[in-house]
N, C-alpha and C positions, 0 to 999 in steps of 0.2 A: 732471603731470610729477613723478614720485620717483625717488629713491634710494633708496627703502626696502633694509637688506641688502646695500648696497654699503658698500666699503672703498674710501677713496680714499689718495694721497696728493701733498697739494700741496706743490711747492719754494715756495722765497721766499714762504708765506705769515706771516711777523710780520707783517705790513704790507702798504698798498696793494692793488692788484689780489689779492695773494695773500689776501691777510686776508680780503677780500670772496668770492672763491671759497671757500675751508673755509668761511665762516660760512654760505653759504647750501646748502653741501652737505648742512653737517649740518642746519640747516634742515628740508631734505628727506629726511632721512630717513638719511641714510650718517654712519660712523663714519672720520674723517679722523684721519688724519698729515700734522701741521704741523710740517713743515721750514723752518727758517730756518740761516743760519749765526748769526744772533745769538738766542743762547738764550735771553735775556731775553724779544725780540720773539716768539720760538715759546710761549715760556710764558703769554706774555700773552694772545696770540689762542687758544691751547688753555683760557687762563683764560676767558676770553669763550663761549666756545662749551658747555663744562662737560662732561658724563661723555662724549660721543661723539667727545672732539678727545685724544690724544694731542701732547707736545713732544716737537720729536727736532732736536738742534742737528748739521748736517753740513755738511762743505766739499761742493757738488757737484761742482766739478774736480777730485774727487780719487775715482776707483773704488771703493777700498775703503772710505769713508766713505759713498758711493752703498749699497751692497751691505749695508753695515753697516744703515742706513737701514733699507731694503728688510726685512732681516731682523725687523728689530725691529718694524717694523708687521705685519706676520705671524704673529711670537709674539704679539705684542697683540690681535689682530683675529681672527685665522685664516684670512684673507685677504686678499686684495688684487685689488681687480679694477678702477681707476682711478689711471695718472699722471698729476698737472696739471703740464709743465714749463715754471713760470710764472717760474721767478724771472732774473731779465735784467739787463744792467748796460745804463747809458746812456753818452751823451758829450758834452761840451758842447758848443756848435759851434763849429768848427776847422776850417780851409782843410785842403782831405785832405793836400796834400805836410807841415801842420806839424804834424798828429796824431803820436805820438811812439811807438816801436816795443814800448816800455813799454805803454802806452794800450792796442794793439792787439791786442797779445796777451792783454792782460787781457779785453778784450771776446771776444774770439774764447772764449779758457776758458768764461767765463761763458753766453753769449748760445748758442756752439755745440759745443763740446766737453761741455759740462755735460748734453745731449741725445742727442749720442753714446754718452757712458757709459752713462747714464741706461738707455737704447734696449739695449745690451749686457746689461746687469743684466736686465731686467726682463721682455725678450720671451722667453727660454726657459722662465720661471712663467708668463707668459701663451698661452702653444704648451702647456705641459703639460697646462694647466687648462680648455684649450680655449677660450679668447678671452679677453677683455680691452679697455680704453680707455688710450688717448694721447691726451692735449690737450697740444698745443704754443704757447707764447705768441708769437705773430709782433710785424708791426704793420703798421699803412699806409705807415710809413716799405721796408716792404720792397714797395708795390704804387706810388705816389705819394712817391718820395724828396724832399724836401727841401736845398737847398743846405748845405755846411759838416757836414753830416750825414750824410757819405758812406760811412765803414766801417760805422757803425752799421746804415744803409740797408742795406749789402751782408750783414750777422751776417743781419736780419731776412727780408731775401731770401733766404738759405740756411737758415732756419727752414724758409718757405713750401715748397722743392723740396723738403728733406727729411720734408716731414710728407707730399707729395703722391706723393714714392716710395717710403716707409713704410709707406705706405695701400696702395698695388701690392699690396708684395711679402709683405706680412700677411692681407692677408684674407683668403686661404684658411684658415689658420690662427681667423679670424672675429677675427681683433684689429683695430679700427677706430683710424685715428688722423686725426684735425683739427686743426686750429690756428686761435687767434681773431686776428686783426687789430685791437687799440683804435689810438682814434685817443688821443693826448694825454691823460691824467687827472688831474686832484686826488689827486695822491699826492708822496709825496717825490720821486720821480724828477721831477717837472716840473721844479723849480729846475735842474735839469742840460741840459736841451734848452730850455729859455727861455734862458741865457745867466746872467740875473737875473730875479727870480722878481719884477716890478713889476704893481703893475695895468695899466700901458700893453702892458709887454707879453704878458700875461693878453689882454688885448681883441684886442690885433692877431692871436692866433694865434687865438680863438674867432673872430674873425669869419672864418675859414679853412670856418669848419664851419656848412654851412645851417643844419643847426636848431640853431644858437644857442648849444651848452654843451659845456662837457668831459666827456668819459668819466668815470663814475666806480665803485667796487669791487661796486657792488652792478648796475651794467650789465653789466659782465665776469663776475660768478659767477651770473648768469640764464642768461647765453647759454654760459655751459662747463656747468652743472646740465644744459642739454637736451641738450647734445653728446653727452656725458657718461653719458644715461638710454637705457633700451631705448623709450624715442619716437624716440631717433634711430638705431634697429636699422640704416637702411636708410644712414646720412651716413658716408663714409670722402672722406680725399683732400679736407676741402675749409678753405679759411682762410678763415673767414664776417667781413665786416668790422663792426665794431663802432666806429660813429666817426660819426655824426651827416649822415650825405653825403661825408665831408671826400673821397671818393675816386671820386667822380660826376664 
């Protein structure tokens, strides 16, 4: 499995899942654009990674910071022929009626507005060039919802449609798009879906999950590298779960 000669470019990689997917791209061989909003965290992971990682600090909710984006891994690279749109807000749990309309729409931006634009941007360079990759970051909370975790559930499940009618209405064009499914990771976002970030309740939610452990950045950039690679010439349409069983 390579990258060799691919240009990728991941959202939300400062950190987390993201961080893990650009490092093991480049890893394999691709020249990545690390998107964060926080420039710091984009410098850092482009520091990590070294001549093959580009920073690029962008609001995703906002089109022309997308397009801005875009543009500039392009002059950088000379191309572009992989979006990872990994980067995602969480929510703590909240009975759905006291989630607050504030909350909601911020998730919404984030989780699915931010993949609409995204999707806007970028599939008319990838129709020009004649195909292309989309990886969309779902979760198991959109396949296996969880209580109190109900909008969030609902952003992730419209991750999952939109990656599956994407996949449609592109392939002719040969542009494949997937989406991964983690279950829960050792990232900053857990403290937000634990409530409180305790060892007790670390246990209670791993023992949710057969084999035993939480996702972690280097699970999720294995399984977006193959998505990702001409080994998966033949995979469109599909949100591969990535989660230990949690969804058996």
């Amino acid at each position: 499995m390579t990258l060799e000669g691919k240009v990728a470019l991941v959202t939300g990689a400062g950190s987390g899942f993201g961080r893990g997917i650009a490092q093991t791209f480049a890893e394999k061989g691709a020249q990545v654009s690390v998107l964060d909003l926080n420039a710091s965290a984009a410098q850092e992971t482009a520091a990590i990674i070294g001549d093959n990682a580009m920073a690029v600090c962008a609001d995703i909710t906002d089109r022309a910071a997308i397009a801005g984006a875009v543009a500039a891994t392009i002059e950088w690279a000379g191309q572009l022929n992989c979006v990872v749109n990994n980067a995602g807000l969480g929510l703590r749990p909240t009975p759905l009626e006291e989630t607050t309309e504030t909350d909601f729409d911020r998730l919404l931006a984030v989780n699915m507005k931010s993949i609409f634009l995204m999707s806007q941007v970028i599939t008319p360079i990838f129709k020009e060039q004649g195909g292309g990759v989309v990886l969309n970051m779902a979760s198991t909370a959109g396949v296996s919802p969880r209580p109190n975790l109900t909008w969030y559930n609902a952003s992730k499940g419209w991750v999952i449609t939109a990656t599956r009618s994407m996949a449609v209405e592109l392939a002719a064009h040969n542009i494949r798009v997937n989406a991964l499914n983690p279950v829960a990771g050792d990232t900053p976002m857990l403290a937000t879906f634990l409530g409180d970030d305790t060892p007790e309740n670390r246990q209670k939610f791993i023992d949710t999950i057969p084999l035993g452990r939480l996702s972690t950045p280097q699970d999720l950039g294995q399984a977006a590298a193959f998505l990702c690679s001409d080994e998966a010439s033949l995979i469109t349409g599909v949100a591969l779960e990535v989660d230990g069983g949690r969804c058996i």
